[in-house]
C-alpha positions in Angstrom: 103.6 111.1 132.9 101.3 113.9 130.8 98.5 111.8 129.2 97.5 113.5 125.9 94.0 115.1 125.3 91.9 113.1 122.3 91.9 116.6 120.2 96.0 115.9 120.2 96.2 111.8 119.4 93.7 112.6 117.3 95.9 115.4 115.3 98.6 113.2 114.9 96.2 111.0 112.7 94.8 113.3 110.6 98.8 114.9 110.3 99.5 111.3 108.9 96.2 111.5 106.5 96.8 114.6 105.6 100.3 114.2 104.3 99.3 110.3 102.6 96.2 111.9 100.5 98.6 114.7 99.7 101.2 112.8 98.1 99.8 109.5 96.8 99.6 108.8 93.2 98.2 105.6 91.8 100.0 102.8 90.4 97.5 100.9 88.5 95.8 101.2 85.4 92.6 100.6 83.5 89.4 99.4 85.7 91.8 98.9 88.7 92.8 102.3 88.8 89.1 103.1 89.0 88.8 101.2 91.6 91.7 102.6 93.7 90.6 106.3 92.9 87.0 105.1 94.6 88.9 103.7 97.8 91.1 107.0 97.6 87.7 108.9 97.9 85.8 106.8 100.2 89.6 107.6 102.4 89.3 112.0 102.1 85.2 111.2 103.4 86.5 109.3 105.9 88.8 111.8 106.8 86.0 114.9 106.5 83.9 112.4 108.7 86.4 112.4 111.7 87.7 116.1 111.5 83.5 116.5 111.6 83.1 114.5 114.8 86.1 115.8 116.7 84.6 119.3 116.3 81.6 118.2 117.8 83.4 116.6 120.3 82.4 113.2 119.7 86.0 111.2 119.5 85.2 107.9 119.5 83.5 108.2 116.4 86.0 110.5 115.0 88.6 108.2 116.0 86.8 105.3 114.3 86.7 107.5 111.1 90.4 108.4 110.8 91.2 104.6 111.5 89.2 103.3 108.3 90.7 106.6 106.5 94.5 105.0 107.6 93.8 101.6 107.0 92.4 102.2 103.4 95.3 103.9 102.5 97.9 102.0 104.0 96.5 98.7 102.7 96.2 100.6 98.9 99.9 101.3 99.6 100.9 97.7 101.2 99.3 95.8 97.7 101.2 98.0 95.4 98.6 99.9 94.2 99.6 103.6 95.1 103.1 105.2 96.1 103.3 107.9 98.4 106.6 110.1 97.8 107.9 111.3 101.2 
């Protein structure tokens, strides 16, 4: 069996991130949508953070990066608070 590099797994995440922050739009309104737009943003850093560390190499860090990126948006999705149109 061909094990995959890191610079692959890892491009498979930031595919997933990539196509989530490029179709989400939020769901809720007044202060909550404030809020959700923040954890939208703190998700793209997240994602500039990991495509950062896999260039230098460093891919448990990147990997730790993509995962908080995923898990922000998929959590904003699970509550109801975005949609993402496939």
């Amino acid at each position: 069996m061909l094990m995959q590099s890191d610079e692959d797994r890892l491009s498979k995440y930031f595919a997933y991130a990539e196509k989530t922050m490029s179709r989400i739009s939020v769901k809720a309104s007044g202060e909550l949508k404030s809020r959700v737009e923040w954890l939208i943003d703190n998700a793209r850093r997240y994602y500039e953070d990991a495509k950062h560390y896999m260039a230098l190499k460093d891919y448990s860090t990147s990997y730790v990066c993509i995962a908080y990126c995923e898990g922000l948006l998929d959590a904003l999705r699970l509550l109801g608070l975005v949609e993402v149109q496939n």
